[in-house]
MDAnalysis code that builds the backbone (N, CA, C; Angstrom):
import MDAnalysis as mda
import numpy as np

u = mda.Universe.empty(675, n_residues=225, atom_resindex=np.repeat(np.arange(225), 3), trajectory=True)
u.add_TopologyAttr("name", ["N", "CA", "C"] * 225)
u.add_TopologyAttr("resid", np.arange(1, 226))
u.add_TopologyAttr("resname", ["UNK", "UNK", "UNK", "UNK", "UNK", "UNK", "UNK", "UNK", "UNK", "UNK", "UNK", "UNK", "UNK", "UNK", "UNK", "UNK", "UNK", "UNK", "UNK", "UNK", "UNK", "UNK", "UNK", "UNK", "UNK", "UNK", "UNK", "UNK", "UNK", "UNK", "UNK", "UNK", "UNK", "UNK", "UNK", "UNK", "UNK", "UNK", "UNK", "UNK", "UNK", "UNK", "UNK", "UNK", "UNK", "UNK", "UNK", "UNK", "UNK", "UNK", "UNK", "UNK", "UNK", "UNK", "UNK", "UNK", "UNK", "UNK", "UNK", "UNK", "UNK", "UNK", "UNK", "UNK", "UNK", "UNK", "UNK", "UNK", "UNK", "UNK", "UNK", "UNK", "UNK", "UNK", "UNK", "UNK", "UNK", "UNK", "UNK", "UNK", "UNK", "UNK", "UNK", "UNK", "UNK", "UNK", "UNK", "UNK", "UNK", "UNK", "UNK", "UNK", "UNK", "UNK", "UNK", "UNK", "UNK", "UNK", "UNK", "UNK", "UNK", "UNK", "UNK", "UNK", "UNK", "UNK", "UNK", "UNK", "UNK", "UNK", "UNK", "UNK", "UNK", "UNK", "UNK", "UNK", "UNK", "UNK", "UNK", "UNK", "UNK", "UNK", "UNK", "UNK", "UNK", "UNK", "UNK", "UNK", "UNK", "UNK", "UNK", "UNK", "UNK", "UNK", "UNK", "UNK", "UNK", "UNK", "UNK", "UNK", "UNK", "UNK", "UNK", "UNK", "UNK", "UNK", "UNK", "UNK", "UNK", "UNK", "UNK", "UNK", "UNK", "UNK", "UNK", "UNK", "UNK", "UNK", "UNK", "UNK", "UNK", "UNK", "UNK", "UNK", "UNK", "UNK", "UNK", "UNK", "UNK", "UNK", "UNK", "UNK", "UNK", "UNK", "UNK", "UNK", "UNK", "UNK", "UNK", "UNK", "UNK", "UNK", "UNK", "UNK", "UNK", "UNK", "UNK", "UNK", "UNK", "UNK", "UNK", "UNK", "UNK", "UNK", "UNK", "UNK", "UNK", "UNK", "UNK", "UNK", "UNK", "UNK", "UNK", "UNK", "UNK", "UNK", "UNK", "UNK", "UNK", "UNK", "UNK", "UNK", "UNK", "UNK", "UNK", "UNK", "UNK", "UNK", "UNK", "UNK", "UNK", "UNK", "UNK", "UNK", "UNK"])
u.atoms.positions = np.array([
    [-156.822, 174.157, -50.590],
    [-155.940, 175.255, -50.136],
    [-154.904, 174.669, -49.183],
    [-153.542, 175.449, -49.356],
    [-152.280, 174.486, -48.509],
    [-152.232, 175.422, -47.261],
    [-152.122, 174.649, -46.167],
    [-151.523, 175.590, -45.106],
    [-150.915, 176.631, -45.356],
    [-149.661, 176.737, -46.185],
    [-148.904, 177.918, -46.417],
    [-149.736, 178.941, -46.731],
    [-151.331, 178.782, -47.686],
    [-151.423, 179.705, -48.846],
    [-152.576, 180.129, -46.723],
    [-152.941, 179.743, -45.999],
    [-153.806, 179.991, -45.125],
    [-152.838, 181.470, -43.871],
    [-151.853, 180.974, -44.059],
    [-151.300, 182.018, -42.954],
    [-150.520, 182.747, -43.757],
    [-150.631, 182.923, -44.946],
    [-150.227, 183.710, -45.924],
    [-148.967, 183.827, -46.570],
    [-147.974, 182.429, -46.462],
    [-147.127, 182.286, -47.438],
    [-147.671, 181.519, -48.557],
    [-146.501, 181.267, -49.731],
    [-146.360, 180.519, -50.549],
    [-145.117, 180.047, -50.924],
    [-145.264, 178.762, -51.361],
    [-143.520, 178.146, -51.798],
    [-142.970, 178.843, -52.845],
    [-142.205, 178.538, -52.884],
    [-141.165, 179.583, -54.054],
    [-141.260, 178.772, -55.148],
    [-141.119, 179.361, -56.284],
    [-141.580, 178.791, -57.173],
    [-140.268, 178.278, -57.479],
    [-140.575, 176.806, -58.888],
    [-139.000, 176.525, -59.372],
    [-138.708, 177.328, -60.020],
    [-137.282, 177.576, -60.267],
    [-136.179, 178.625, -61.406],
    [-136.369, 180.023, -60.263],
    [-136.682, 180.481, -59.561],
    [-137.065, 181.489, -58.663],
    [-135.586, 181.864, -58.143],
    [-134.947, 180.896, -57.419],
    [-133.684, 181.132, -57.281],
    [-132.258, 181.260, -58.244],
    [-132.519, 180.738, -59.317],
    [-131.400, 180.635, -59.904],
    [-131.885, 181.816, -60.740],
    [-133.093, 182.570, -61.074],
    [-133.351, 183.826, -61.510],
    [-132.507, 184.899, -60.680],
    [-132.755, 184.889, -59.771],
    [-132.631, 186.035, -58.883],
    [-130.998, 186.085, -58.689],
    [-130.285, 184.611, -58.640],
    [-128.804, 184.854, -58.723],
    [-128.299, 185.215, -59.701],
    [-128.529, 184.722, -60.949],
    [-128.193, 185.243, -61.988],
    [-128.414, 186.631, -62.262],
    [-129.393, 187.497, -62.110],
    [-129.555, 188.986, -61.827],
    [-129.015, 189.656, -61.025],
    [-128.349, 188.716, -59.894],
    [-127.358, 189.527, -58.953],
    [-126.015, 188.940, -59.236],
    [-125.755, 188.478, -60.202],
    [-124.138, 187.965, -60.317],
    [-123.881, 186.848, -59.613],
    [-124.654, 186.195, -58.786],
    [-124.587, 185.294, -57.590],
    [-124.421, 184.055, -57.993],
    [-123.497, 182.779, -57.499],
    [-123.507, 181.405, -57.942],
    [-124.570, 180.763, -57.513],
    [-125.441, 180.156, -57.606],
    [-126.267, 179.707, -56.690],
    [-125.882, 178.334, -55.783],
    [-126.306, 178.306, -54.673],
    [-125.717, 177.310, -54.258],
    [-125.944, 175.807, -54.045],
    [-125.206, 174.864, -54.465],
    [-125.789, 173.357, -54.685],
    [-126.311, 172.489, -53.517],
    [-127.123, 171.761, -53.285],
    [-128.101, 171.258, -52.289],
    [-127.184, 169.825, -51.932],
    [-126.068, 169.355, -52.799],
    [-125.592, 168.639, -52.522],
    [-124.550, 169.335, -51.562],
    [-123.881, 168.191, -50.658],
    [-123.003, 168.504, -49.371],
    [-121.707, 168.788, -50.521],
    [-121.430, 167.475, -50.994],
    [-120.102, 167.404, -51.766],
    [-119.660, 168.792, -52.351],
    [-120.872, 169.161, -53.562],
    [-120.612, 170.466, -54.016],
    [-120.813, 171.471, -53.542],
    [-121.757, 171.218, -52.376],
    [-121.670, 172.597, -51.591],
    [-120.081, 172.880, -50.962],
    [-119.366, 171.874, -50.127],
    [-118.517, 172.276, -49.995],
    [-117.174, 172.734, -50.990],
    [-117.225, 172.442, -51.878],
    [-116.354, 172.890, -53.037],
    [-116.934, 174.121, -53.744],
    [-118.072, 174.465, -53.844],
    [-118.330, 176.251, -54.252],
    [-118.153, 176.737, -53.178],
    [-118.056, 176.405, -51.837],
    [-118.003, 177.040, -50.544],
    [-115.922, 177.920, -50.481],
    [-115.569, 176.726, -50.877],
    [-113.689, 176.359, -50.349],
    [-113.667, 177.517, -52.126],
    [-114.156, 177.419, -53.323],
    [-113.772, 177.718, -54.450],
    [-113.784, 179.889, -54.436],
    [-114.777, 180.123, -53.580],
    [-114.974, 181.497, -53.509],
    [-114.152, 182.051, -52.135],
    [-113.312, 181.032, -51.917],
    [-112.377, 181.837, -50.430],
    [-111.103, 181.453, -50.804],
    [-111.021, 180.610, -51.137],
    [-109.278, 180.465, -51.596],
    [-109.099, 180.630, -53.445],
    [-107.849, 180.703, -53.646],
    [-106.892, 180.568, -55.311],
    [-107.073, 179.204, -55.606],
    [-107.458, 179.217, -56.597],
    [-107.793, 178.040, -57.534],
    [-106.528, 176.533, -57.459],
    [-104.952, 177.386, -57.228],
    [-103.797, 176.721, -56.692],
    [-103.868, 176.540, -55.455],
    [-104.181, 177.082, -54.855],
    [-104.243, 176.409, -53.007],
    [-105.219, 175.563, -53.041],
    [-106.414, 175.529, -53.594],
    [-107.368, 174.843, -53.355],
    [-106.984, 173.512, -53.861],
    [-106.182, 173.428, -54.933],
    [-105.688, 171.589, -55.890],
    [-104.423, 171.489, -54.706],
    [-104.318, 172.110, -53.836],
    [-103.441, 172.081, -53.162],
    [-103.586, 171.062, -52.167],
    [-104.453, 171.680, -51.739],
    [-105.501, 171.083, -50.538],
    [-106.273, 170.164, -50.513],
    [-106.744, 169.829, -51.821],
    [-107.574, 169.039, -52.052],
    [-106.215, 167.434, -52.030],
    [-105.407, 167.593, -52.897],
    [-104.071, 166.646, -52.844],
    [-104.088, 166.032, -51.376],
    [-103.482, 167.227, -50.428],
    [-103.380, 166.997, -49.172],
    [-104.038, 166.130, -48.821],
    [-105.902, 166.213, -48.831],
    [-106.624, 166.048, -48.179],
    [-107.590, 164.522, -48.469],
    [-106.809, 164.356, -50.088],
    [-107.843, 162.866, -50.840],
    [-106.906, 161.788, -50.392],
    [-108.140, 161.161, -49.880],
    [-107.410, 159.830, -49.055],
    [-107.014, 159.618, -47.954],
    [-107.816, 160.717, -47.300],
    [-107.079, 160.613, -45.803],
    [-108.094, 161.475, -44.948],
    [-108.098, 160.273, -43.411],
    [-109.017, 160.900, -42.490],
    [-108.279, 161.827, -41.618],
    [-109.159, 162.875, -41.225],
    [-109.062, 164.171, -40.541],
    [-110.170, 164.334, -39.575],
    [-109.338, 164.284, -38.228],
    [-110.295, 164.166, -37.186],
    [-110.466, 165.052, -36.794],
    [-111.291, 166.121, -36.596],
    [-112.105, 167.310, -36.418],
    [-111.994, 167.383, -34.407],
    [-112.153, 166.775, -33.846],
    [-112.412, 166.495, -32.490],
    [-110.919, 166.500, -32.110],
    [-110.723, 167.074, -30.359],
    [-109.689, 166.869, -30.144],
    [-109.224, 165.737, -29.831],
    [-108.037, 164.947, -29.750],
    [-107.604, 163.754, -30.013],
    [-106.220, 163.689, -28.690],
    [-106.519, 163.077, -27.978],
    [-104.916, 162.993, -26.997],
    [-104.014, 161.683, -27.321],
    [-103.101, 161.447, -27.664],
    [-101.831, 160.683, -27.954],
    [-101.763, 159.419, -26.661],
    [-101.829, 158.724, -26.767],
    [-100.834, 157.922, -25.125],
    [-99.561, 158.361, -25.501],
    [-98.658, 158.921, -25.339],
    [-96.931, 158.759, -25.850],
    [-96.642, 157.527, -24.903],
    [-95.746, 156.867, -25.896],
    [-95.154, 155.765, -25.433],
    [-93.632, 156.072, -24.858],
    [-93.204, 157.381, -25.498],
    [-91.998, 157.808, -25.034],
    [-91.570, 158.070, -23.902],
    [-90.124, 157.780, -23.333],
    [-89.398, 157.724, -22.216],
    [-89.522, 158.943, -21.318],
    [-90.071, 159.082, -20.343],
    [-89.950, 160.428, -19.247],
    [-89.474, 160.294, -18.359],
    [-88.330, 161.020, -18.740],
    [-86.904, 161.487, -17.830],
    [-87.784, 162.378, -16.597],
    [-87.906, 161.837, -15.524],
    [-88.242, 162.241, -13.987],
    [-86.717, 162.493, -13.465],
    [-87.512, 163.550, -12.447],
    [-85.690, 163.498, -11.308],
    [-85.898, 162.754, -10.453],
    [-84.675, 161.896, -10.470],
    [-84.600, 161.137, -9.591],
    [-84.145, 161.480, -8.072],
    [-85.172, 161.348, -7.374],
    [-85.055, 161.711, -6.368],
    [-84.086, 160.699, -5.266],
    [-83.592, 161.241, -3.923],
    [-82.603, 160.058, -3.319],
    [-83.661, 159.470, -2.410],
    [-83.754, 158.278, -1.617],
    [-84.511, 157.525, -0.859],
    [-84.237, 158.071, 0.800],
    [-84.972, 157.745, 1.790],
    [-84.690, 158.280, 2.894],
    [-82.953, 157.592, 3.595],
    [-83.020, 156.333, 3.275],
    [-82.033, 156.415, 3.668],
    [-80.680, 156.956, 3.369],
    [-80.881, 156.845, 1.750],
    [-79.365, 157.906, 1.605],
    [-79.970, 159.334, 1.571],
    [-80.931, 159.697, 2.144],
    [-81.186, 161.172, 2.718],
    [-80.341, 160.963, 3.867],
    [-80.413, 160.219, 4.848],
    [-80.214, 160.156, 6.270],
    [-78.635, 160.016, 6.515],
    [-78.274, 159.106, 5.074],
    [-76.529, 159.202, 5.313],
    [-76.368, 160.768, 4.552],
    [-76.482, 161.214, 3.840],
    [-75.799, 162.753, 3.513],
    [-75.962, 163.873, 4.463],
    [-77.121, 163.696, 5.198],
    [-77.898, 165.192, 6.088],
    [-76.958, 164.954, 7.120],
    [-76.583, 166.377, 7.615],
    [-76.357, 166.530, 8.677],
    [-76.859, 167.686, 9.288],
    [-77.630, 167.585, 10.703],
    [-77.979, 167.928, 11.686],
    [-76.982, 169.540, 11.917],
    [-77.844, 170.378, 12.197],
    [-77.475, 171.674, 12.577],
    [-76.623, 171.604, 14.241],
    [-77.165, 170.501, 14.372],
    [-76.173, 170.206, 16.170],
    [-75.226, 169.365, 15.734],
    [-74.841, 168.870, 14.863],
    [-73.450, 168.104, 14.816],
    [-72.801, 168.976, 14.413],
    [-72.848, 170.081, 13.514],
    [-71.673, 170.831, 12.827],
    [-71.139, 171.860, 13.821],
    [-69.479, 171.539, 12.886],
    [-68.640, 172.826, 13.954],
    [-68.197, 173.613, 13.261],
    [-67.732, 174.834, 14.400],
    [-67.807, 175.852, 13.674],
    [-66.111, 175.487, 12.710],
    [-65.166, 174.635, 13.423],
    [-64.031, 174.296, 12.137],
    [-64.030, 174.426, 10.590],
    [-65.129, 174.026, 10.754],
    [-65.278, 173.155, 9.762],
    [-65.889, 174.465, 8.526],
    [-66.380, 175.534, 8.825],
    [-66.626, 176.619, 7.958],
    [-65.721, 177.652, 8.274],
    [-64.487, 177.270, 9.095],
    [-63.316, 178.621, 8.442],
    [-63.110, 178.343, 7.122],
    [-62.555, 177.079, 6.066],
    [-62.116, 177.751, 4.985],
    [-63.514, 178.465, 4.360],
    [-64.716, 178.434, 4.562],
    [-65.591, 179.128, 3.891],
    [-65.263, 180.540, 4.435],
    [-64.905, 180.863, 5.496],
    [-64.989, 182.221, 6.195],
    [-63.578, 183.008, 4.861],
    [-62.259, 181.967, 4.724],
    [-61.252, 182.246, 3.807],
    [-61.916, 182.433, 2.649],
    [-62.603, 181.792, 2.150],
    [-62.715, 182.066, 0.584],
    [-64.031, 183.084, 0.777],
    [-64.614, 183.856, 1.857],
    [-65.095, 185.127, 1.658],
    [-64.331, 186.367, 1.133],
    [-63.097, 185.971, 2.194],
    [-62.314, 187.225, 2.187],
    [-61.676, 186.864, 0.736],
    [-61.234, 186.272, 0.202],
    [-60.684, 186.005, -0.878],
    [-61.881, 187.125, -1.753],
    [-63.021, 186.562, -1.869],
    [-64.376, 187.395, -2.786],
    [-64.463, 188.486, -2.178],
    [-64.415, 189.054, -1.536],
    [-64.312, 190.468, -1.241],
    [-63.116, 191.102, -1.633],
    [-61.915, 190.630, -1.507],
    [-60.653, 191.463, -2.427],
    [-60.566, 191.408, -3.539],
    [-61.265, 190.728, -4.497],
    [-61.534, 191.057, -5.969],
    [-62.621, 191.574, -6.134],
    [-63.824, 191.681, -5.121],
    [-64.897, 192.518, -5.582],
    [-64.523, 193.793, -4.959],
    [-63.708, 194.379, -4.209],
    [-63.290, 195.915, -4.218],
    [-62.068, 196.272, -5.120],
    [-61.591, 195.224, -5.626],
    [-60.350, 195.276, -6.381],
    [-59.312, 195.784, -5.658],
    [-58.133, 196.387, -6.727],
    [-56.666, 196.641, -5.944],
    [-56.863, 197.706, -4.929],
    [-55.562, 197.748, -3.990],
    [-55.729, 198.902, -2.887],
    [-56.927, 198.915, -2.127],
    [-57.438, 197.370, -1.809],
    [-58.739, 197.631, -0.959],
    [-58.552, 198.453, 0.724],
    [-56.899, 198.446, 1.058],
    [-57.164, 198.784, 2.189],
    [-57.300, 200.529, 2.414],
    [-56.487, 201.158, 0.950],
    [-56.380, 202.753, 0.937],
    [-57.889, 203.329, 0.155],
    [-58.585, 202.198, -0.404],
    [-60.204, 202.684, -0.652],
    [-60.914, 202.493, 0.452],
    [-60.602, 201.789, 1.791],
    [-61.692, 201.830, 2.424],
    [-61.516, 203.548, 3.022],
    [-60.149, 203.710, 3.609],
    [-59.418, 204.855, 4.118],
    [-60.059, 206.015, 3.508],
    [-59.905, 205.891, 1.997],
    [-59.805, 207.167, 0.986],
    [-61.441, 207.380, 0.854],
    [-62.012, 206.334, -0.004],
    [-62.676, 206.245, -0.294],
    [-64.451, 205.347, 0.407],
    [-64.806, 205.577, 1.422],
    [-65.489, 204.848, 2.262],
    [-66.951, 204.576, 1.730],
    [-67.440, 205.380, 1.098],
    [-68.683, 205.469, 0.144],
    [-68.474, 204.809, -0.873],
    [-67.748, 204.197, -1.496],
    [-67.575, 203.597, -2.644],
    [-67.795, 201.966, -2.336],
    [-66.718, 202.025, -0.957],
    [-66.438, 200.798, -0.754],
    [-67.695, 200.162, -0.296],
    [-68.456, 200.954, 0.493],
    [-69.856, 200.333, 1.457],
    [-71.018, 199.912, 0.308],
    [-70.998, 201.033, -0.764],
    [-71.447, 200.532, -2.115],
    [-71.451, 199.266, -2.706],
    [-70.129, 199.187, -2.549],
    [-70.207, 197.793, -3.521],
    [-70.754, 196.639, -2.088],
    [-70.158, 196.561, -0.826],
    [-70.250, 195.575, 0.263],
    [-71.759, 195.775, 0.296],
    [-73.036, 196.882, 0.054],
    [-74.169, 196.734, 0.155],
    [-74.559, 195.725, -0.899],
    [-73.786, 195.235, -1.985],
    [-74.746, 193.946, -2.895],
    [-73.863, 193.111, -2.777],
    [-72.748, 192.466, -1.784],
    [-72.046, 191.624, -1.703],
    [-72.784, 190.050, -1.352],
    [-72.073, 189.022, -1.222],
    [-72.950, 187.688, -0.906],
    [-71.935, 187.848, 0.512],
    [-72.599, 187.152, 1.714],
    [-72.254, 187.290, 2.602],
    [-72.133, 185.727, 3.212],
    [-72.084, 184.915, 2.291],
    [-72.158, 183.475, 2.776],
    [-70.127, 183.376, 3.312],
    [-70.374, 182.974, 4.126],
    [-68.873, 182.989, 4.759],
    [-68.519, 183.747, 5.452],
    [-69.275, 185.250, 5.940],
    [-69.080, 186.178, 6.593],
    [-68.814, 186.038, 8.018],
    [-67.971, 186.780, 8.527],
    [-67.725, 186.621, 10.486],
    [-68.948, 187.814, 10.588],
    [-70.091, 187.616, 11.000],
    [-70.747, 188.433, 11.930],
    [-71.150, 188.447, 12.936],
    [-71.091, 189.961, 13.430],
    [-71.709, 189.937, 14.625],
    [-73.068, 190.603, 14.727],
    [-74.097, 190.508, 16.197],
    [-75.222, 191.226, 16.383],
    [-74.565, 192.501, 17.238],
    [-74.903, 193.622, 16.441],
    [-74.121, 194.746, 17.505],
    [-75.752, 195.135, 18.253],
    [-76.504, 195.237, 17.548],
    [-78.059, 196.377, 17.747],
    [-79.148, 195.260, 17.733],
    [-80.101, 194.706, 18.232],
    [-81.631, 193.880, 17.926],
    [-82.559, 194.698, 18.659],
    [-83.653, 194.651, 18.490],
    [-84.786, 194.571, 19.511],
    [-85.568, 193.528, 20.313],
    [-84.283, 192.432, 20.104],
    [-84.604, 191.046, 20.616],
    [-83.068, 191.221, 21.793],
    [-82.920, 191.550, 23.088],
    [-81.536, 191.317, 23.647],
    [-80.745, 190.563, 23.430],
    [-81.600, 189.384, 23.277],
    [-80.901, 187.732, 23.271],
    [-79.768, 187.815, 22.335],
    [-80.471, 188.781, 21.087],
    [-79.395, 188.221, 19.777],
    [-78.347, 189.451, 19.915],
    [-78.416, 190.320, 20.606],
    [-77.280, 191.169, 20.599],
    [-75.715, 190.657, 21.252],
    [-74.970, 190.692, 20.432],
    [-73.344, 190.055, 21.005],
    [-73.311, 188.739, 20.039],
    [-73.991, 187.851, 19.804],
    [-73.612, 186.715, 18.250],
    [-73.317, 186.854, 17.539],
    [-71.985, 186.062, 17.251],
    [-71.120, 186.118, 16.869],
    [-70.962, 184.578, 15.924],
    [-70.756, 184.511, 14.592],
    [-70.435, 183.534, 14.043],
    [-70.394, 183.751, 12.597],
    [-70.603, 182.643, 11.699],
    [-69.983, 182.557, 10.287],
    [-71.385, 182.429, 9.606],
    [-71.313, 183.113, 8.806],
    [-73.313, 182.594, 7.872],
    [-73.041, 181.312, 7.058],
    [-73.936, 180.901, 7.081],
    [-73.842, 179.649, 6.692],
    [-75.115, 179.281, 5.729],
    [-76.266, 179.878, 5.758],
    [-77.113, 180.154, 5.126],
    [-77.780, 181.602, 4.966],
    [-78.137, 181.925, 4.066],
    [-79.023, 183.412, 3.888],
    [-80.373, 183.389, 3.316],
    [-81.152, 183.507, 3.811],
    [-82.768, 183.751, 3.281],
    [-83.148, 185.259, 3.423],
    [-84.398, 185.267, 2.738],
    [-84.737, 186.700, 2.714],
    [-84.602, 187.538, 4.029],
    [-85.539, 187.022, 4.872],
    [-85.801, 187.490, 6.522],
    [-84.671, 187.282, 7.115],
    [-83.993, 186.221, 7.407],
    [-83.246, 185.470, 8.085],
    [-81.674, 185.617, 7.741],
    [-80.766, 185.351, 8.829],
    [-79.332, 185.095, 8.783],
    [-78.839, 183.991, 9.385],
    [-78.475, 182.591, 9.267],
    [-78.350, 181.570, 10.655],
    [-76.389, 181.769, 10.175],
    [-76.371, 181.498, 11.325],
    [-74.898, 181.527, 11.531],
    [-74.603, 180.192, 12.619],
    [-73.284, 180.174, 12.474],
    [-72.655, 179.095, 13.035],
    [-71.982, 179.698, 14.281],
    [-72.018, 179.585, 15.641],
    [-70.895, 180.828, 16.255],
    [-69.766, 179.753, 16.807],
    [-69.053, 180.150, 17.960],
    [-67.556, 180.123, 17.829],
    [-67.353, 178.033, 18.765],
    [-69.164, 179.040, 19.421],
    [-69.019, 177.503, 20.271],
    [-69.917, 176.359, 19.360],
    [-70.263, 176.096, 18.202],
    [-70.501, 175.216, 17.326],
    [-72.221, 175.316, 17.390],
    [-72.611, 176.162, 17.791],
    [-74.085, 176.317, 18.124],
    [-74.558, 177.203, 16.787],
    [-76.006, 176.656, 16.828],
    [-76.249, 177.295, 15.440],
    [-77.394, 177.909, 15.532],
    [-77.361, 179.921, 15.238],
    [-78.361, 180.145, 15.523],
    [-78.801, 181.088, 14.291],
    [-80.245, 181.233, 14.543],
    [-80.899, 181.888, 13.118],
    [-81.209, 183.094, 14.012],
    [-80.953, 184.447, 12.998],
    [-80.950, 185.893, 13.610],
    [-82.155, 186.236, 12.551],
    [-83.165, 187.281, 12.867],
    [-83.785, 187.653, 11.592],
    [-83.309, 188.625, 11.236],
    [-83.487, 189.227, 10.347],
    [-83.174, 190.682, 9.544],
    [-83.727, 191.956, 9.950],
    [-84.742, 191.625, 9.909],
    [-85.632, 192.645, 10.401],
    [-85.196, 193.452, 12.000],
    [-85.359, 194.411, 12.330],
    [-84.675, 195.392, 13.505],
    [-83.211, 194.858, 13.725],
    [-82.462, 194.384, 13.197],
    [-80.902, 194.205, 14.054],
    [-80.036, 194.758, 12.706],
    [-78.976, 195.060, 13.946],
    [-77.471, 195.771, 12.928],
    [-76.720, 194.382, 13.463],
    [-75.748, 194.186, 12.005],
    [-74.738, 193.469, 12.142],
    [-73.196, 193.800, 11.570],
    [-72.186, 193.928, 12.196],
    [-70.973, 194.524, 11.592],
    [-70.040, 192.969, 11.632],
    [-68.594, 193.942, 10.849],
    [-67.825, 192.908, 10.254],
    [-67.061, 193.691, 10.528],
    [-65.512, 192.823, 10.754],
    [-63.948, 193.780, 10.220],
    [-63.465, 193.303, 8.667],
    [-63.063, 194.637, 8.630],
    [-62.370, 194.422, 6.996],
    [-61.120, 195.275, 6.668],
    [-60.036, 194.618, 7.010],
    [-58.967, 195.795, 6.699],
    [-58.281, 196.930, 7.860],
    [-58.670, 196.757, 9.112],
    [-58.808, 197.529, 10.251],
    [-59.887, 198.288, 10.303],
    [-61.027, 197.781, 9.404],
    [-62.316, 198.760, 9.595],
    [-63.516, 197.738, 9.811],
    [-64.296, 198.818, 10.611],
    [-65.516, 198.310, 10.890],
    [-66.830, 198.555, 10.372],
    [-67.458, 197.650, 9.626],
    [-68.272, 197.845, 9.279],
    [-69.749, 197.629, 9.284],
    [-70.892, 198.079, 9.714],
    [-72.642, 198.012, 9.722],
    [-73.198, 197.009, 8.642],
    [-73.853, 196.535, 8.755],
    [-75.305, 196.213, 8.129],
    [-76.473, 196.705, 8.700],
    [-77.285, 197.341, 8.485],
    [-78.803, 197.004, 8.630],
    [-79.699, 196.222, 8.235],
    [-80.180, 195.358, 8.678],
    [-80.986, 194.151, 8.502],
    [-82.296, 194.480, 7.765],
    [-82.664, 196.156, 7.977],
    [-84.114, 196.178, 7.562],
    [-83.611, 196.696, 6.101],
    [-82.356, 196.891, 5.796],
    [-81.945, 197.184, 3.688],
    [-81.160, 195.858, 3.574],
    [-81.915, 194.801, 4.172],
    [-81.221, 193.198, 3.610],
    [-82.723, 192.674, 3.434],
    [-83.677, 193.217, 3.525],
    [-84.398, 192.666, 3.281],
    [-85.429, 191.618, 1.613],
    [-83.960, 190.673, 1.044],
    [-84.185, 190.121, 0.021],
    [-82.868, 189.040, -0.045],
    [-83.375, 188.234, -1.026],
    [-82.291, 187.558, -1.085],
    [-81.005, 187.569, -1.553],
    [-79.839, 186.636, -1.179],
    [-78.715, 187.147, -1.967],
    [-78.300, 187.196, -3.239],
    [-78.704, 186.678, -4.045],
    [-78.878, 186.446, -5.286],
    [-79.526, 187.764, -6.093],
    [-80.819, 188.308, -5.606],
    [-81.054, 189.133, -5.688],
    [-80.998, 190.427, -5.235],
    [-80.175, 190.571, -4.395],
    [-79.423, 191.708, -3.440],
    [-78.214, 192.618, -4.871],
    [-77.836, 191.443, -5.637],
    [-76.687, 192.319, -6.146],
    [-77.098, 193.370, -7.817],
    [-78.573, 192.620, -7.830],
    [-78.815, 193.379, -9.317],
    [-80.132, 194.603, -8.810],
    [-80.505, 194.908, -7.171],
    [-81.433, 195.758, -6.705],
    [-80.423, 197.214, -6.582],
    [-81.231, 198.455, -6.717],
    [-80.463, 199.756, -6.434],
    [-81.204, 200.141, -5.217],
    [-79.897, 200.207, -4.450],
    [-80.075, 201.271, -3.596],
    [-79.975, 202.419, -3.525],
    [-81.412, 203.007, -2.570],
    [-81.237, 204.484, -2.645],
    [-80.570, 205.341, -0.647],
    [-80.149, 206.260, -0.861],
    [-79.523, 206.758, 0.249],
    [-80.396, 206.560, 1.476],
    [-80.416, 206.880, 2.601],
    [-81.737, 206.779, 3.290],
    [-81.025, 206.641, 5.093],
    [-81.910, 207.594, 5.655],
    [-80.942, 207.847, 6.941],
    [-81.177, 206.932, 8.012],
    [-80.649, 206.387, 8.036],
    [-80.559, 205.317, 9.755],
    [-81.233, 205.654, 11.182],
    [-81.674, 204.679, 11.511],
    [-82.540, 205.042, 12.804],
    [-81.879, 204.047, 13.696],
    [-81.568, 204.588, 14.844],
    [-81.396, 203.948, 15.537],
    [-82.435, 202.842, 16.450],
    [-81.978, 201.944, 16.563],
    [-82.942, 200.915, 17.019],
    [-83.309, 201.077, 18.540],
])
């Protein structure tokens, strides 16, 4: 007596399987790898994709595993500059004068009379809501400002040219070549334009300039600081 027949199987008999497929329509399947995989590929794909594939595939290894390349090819890095020609281009926030950013202060005003277009001086007059509109998404690099309002004393009355703009921040250049950074946050800053005077609030600057001109503003009433 065989183990099997003791815990109550038995082996299958021969022809057992290829009976039972044949009664169910079924191919039976071959014990070899080779043909197993070809009745496997023959019942999922078209008989043309498969001579397809098979073409592709005779004569040639296919590595199953992932595989990484060395590339031998050229990589374009940025080239970065060395400290010393860092040290000859930089200049120091205490060497610069304020001279030296009037024509930037000129080619503001230049960008502000084509961004209000013609008759800027009878739209500020006529039209004052229109004009503050557009000056709320203006770039302000070159601007004469001043601190009229802070909750810092110090910065109230500075006076100078922007020279950089960050989100928080305004640094300006002022008249005596000193260079100071104002934040945004609690201070008003005005400008002249045309015989008019005009506000900022620092706490609706809060973003950058770049992104200042494609944000909407909504109306919103002023508090005094």
């Amino acid at each position: 007596m065989s183990i099997m027949d003791v815990h109550g199987y038995r082996a299958v008999p021969c022809g057992a399987v290829e009976t039972s497929c044949r009664e169910l329509g079924m191919q039976p399947l071959p014990t070899k790898e080779s043909e197993f995989v070809q009745v496997f590929l023959a019942s999922l794909l078209r008989s043309k994709d498969l001579e397809d594939g098979v073409k592709q595939l005779r004569n040639r290894v296919v590595l199953l595993d992932p595989t990484f390349r060395k590339g031998k090819g050229k990589y374009y890095a940025c080239k970065r500059l060395t400290c010393q020609q860092k040290k000859k281009l930089h200049v120091s926030p205490w060497e610069q004068r304020f001279e030296t950013f009037i024509p930037l202060h000129h080619l503001w005003r230049g960008y502000v009379e084509e961004l209000l277009g013609p008759d800027q001086e009878r739209q500020c007059s006529s039209n004052p809501s229109q004009v503050c509109l557009k000056l709320t998404k203006a770039d302000y690099h070159g601007c004469l400002l001043k601190v009229t309002q802070s909750k810092c004393p110090s910065y109230v009355g500075v006076e100078g040219i922007v020279v950089m703009e960050t989100q928080n921040t305004l640094q300006l250049i002022c008249r005596s070549s000193q260079y100071k950074t104002i934040p945004k946050p609690n201070s008003v800053f005005s400008f002249e334009l045309y015989g008019h005077l005009f506000s900022i609030h620092g706490n609706r600057m809060l973003c950058k300039a770049g992104e200042r001109s494609a944000k909407k503003f909504k109306d919103k009433a002023s508090v005094d600081l």
